[in-house]
C-alpha positions as CSV (number, residue, x, y, z in Angstrom):
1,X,-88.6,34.1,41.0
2,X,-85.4,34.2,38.6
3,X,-85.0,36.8,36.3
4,X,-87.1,36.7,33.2
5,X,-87.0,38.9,29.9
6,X,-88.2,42.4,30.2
7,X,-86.3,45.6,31.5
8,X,-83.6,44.4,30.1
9,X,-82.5,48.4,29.1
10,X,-82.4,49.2,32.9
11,X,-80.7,46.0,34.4
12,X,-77.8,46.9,31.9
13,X,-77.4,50.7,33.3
14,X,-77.2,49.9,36.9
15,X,-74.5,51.5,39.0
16,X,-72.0,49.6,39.8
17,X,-73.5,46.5,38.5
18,X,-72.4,47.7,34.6
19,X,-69.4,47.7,35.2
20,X,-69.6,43.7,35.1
21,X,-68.8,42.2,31.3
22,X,-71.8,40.8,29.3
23,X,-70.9,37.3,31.3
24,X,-70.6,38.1,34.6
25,X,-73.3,40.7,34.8
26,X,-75.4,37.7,32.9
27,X,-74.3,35.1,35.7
28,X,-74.9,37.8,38.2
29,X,-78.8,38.6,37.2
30,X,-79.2,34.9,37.4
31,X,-79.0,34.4,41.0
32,X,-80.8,37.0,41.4
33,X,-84.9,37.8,42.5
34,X,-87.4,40.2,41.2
35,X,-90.6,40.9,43.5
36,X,-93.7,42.9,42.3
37,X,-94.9,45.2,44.7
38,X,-98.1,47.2,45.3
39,X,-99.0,50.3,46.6
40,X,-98.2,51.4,50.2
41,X,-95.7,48.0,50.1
42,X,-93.2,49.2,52.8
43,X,-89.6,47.7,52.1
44,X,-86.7,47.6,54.8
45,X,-82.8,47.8,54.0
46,X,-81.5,44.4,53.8
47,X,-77.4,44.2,54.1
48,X,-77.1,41.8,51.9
49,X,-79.0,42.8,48.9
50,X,-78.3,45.4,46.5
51,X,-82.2,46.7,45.7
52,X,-83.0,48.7,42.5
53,X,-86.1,50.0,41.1
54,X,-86.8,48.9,38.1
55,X,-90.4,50.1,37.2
56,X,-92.8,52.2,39.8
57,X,-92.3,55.2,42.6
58,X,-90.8,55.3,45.9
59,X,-89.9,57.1,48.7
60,X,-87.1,56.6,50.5
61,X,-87.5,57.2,55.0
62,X,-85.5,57.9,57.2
63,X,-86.6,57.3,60.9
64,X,-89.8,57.7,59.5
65,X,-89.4,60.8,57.8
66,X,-89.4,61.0,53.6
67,X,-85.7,61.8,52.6
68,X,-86.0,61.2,48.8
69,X,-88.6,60.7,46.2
70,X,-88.3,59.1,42.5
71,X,-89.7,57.1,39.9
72,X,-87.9,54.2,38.0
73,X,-87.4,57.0,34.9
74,X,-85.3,58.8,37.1
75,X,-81.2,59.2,36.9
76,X,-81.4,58.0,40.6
77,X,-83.1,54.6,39.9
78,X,-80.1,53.3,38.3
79,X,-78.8,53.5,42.0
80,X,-79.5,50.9,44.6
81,X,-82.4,52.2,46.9
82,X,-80.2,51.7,50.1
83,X,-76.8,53.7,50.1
84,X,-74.5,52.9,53.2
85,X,-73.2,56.3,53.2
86,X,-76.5,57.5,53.7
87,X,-79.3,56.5,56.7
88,X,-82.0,55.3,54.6
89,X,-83.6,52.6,56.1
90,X,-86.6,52.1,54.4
91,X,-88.7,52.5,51.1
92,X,-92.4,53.3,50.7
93,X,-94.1,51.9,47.7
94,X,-96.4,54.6,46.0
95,X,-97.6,52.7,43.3
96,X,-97.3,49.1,42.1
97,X,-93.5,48.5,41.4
98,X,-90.4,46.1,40.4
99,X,-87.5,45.5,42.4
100,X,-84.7,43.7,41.4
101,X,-82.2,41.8,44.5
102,X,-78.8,41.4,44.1
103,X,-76.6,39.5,45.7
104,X,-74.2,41.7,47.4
105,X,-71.3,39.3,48.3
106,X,-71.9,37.3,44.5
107,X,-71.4,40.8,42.9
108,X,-68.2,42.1,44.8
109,X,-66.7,39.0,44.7
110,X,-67.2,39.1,40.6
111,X,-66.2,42.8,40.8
112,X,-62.8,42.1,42.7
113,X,-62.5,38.7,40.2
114,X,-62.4,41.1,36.7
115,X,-60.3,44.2,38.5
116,X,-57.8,41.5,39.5
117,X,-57.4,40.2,36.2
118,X,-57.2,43.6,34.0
119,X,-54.8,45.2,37.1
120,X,-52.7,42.2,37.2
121,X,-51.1,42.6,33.2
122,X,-50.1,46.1,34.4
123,X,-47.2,44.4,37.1
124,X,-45.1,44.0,33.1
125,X,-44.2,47.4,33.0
126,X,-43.2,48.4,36.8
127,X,-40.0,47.4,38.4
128,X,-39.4,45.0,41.3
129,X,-40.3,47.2,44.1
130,X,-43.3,49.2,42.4
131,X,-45.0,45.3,42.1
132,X,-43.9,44.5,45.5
133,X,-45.9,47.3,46.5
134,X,-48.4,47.0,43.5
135,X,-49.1,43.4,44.7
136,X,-49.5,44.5,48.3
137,X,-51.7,47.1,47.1
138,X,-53.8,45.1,44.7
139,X,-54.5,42.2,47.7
140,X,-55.9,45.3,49.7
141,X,-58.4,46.4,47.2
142,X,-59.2,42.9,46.2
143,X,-60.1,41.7,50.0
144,X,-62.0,44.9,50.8
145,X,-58.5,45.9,53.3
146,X,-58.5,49.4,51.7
147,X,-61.2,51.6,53.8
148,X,-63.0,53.7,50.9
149,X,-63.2,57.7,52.5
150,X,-66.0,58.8,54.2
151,X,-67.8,62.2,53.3
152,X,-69.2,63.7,55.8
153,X,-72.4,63.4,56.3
154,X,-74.1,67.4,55.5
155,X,-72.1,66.7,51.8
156,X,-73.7,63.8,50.9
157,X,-76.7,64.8,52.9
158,X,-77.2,68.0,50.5
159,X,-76.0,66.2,47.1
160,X,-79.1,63.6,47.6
161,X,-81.8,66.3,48.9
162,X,-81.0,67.9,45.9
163,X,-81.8,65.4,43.5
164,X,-85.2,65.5,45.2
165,X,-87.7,67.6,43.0
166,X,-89.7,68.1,46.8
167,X,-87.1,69.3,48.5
168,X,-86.8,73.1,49.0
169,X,-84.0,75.4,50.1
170,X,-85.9,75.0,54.1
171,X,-84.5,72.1,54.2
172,X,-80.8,72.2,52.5
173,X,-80.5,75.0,55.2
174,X,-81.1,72.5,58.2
175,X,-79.1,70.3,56.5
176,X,-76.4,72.7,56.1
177,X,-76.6,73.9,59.8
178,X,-76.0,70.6,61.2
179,X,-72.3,70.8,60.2
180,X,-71.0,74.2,61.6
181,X,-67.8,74.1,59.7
182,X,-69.2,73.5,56.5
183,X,-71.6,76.5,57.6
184,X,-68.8,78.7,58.3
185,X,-66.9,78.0,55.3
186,X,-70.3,78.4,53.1
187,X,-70.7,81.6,54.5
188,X,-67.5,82.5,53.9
189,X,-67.6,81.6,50.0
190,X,-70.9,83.8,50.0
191,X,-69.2,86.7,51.1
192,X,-66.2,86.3,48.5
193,X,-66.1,89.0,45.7
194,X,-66.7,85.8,43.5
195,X,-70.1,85.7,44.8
196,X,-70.7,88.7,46.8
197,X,-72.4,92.0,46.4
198,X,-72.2,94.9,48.8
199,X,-74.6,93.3,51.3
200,X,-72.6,91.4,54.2
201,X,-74.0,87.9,54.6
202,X,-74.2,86.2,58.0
203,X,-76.3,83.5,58.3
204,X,-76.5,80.0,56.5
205,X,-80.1,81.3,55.4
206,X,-79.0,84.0,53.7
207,X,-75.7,82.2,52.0
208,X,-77.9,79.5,50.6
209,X,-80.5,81.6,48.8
210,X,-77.6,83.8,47.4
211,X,-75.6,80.9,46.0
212,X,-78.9,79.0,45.3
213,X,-79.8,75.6,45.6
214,X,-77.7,73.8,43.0
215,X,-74.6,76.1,43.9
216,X,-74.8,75.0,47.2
217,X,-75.0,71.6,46.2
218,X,-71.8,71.4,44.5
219,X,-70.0,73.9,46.7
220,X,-70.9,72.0,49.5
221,X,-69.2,68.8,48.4
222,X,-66.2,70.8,47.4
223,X,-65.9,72.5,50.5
224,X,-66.0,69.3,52.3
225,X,-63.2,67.2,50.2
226,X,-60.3,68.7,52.6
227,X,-61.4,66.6,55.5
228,X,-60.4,63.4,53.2
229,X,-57.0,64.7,53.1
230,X,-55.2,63.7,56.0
231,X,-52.6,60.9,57.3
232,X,-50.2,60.3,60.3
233,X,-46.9,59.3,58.8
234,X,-44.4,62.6,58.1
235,X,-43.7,61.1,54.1
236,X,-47.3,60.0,53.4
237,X,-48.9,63.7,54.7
238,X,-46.1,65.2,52.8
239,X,-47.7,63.8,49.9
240,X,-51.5,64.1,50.5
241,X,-50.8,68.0,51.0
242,X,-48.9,67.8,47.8
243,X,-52.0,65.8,46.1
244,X,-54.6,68.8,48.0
245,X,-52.3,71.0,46.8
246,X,-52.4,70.3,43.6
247,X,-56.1,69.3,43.5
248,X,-57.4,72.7,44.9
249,X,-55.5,74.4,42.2
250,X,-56.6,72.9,39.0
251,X,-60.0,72.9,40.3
252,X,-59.7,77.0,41.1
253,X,-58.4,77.3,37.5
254,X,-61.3,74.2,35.9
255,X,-63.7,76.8,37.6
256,X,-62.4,80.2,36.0
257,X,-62.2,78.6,32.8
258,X,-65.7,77.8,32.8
259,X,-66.8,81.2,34.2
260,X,-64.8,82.9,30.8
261,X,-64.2,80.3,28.2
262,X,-67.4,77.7,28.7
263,X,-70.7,79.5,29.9
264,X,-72.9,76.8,28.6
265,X,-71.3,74.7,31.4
266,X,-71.6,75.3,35.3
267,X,-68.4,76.3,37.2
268,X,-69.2,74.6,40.3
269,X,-69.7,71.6,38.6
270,X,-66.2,72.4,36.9
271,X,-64.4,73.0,40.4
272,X,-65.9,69.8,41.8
273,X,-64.4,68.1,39.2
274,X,-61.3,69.6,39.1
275,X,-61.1,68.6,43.0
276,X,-61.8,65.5,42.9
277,X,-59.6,63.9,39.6
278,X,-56.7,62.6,42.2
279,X,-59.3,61.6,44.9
280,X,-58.5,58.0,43.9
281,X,-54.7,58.1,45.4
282,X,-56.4,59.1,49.1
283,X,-57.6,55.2,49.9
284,X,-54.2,54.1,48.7
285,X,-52.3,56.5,50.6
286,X,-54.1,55.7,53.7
287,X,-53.6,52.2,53.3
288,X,-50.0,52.5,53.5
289,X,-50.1,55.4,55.8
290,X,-51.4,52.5,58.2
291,X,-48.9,49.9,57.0
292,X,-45.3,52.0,57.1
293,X,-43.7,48.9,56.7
294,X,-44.8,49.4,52.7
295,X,-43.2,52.4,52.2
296,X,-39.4,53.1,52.7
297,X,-38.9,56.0,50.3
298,X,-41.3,58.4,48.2
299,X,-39.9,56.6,44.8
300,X,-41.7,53.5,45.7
301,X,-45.7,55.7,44.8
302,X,-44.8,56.1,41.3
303,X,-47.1,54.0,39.1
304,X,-48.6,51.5,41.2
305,X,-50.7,54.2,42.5
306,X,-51.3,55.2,39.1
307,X,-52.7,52.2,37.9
308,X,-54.9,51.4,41.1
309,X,-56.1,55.0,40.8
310,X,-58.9,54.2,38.6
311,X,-60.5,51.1,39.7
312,X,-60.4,52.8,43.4
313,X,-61.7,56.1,42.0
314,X,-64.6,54.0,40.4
315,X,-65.5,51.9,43.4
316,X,-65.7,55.4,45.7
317,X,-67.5,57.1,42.8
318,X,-70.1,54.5,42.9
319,X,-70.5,54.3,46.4
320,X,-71.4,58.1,47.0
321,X,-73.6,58.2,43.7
322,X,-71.8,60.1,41.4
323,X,-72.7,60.4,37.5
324,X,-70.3,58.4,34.8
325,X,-68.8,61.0,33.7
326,X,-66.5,61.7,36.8
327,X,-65.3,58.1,35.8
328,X,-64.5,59.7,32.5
329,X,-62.8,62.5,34.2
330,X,-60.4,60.2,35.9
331,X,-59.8,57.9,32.9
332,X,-58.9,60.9,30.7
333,X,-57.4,63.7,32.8
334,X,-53.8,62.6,31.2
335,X,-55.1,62.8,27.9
336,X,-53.2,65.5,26.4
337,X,-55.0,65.1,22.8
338,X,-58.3,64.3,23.2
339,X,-60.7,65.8,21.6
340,X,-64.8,65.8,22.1
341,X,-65.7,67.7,18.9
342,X,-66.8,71.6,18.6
343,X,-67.6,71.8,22.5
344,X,-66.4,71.6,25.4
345,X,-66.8,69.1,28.2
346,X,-66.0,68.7,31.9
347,X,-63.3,66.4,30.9
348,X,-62.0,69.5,28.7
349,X,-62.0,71.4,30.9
350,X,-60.3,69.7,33.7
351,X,-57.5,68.7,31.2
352,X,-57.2,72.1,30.1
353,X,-56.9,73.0,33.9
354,X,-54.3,70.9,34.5
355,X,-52.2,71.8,31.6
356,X,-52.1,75.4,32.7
357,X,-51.4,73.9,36.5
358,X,-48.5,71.8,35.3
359,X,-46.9,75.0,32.8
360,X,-47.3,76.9,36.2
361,X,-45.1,75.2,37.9
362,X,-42.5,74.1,34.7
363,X,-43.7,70.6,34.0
364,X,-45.3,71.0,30.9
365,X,-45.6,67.4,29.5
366,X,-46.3,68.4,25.9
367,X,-43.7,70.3,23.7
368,X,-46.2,73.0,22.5
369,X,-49.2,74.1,25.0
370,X,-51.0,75.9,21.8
371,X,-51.3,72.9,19.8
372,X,-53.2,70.7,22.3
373,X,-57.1,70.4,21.1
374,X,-58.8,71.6,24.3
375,X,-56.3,74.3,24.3
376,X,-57.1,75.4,21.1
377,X,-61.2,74.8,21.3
378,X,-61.1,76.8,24.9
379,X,-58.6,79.7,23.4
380,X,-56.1,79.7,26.2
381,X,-53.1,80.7,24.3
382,X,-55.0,83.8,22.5
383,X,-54.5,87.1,23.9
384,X,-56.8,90.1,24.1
385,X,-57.2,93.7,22.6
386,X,-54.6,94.4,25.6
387,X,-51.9,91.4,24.9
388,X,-53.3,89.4,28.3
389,X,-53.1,85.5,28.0
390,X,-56.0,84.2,30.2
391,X,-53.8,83.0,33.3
392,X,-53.2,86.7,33.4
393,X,-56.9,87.9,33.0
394,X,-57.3,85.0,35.7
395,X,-55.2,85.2,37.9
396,X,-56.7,86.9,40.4
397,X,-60.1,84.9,40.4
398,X,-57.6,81.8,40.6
399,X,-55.9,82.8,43.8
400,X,-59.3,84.1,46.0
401,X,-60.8,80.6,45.0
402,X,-57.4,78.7,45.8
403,X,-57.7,80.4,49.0
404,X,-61.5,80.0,49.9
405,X,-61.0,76.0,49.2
406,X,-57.4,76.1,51.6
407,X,-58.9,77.7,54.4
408,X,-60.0,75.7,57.2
């Protein structure tokens, strides 16, 4: 049956569908089905669909075994029901529902059509070799040539349990377990005097239930991101490090900021972010890490990365689930003056990082680090009773985590 009036407030939020214009998304719902469904209806993946909930329950199986649990009011319904990354494969209907099928191959094809077209007016401002290698670039992404990274799979594994209101820290433990190095380095955080008390942890068990469950959520995703940070070529590794490098460092700052300057918001959550603001350059670098041929000096990078950055950012973004407002992250993290009103933000806080980063290492990009608004609102410049700024106050907080997130 084709699509009719009604849930038209959820078929506008869907992830990645929105981020179609009004037209396409339109021309998209067209050709595409809605069923009703009753209880116990047992639904399969299908590759070539993109399946949403729009009204009911489900659970979501794997091998037979419930993974996931939510209702069409749930953040997670705005989500297809079947993610690649994860091993879904199946969808049990616990009372009568509304599923919306999407064309897969009509909506990436639509998706690649509008990036093209907004990406391509960018080629005006780069010189001849930048669009040589934008252009290569851009073909890549447009024709699906430019492999998205892979998290592995206890990250993402974790991040959805979580979101799970059924799932207890039993089974984030085995989920934990089954990847030993993200157990060791877990453990390892535990034991940090950032976490620790005097009591010696040694078992997954026992790091879980002191970080607690949405700590461990976050951390584990952040303690996984070095993994994605690899190449073969000598100039392309020199840069990824460089991009780690940087990365692991605002996030250590984004995460003392928010311990000091922004208790209403979650640290974690801050150092995820902070992590993963460049993640967008990895598929890009990779993609001419396997094509050498594209690159015969660092000065070619410059800002056709910088432009492809964002669309690739949103397209991996989207793929492992993550909430909008990392997107915003990404969109923003160069924007020295914005300013969200009386409080703070993640995006704040990650430009705030960044500034303090970048002055670290003598490339401020503003004339006066005092006057920027998230600066100012987070009171970075201000010193205590004792004359300490708060990269001296923090320093040392800013090293142990830098270190935690470098060690292998």
């Amino acid at each position: 049956m084709s699509i009719v009036s009604g849930h038209f407030t959820q078929r506008q939020r869907l992830k990645p569908l929105n981020a179609l214009d009004k037209n396409d998304l339109e021309y998209l719902y067209s050709q595409s089905e809605m069923q009703q469904l009753n209880p116990r209806s047992l639904l399969t993946a299908e590759q070539e669909k993109l399946v949403y909930l729009l009204e009911g329950e489900v659970s979501l199986l794997s091998g037979g075994f419930v993974t996931e649990k939510f209702n069409h009011l749930d953040q997670r319904a705005l989500s297809p029901l079947f993610n690649e990354s994860l091993d879904q494969d199946s969808a049990l209907f616990t009372r009568h529902g509304t599923i919306i099928l999407v064309n897969r191959s009509l909506f990436e094809g639509l998706y690649s059509q509008a990036q093209a077209v907004s990406l391509k007016s960018i080629e005006a401002g780069l010189t001849r070799s930048e669009n040589e290698l934008f252009d290569s670039l851009l073909n890549a992404f447009i024709q699906k040539k430019m492999d998205l990274p892979v998290l592995p799979e206890a990250a993402l594994k974790v991040r959805q349990a979580i979101s799970s209101p059924e799932v207890g820290s039993d089974e984030i433990i085995q989920i934990v377990q089954s990847d030993p190095v993200l157990s060791a380095r877990l453990v390892r955080v535990a034991n940090s005097s950032l976490y620790g008390t005097w009591r010696e942890i040694k078992t997954v068990r026992d790091a879980v239930r002191r970080l607690g469950i949405e700590t461990t959520k976050n951390l584990s995703f952040s303690l996984s991101v070095k993994q994605l940070f690899t190449a073969n070529t000598s100039l392309i590794k020199k840069t990824i490090q460089k991009v780690y490098n940087e990365s692991t460092s605002v996030g250590a700052i984004a995460y003392v900021i928010t311990l000091t300057q922004a208790r209403h918001l979650d640290p974690e959550q801050a150092l995820l972010s902070g992590l993963i603001q460049n993640l967008g350059v990895i598929p890009i670098l990779k993609y001419i890490d396997a094509h050498p041929s594209m690159m015969q000096s660092a000065h070619m990078l410059g800002k056709s990365i910088e432009h492809l950055q964002l669309p690739v950012s949103n397209l991996m973004f989207n793929e492992w689930n993550f909430d909008p407002e990392f997107i915003e992250i990404v969109k923003n993290v160069n924007n020295w003056q914005r300013d969200s009103g009386e409080q703070a933000d993640y995006c704040d806080i990650v430009i705030a990082a960044r500034l303090l980063y970048l002055d670290s290492i003598g490339e401020l990009p503003v004339e006066q680090l005092s006057e920027v608004p998230v600066i100012r609102k987070l009171r970075l410049t201000e010193h205590d009773a004792d004359g300490h700024y708060f990269m001296d106050r923090a320093e040392q907080k800013i090293a142990e985590m830098n270190k935690l997130l470098q060690t292998v």
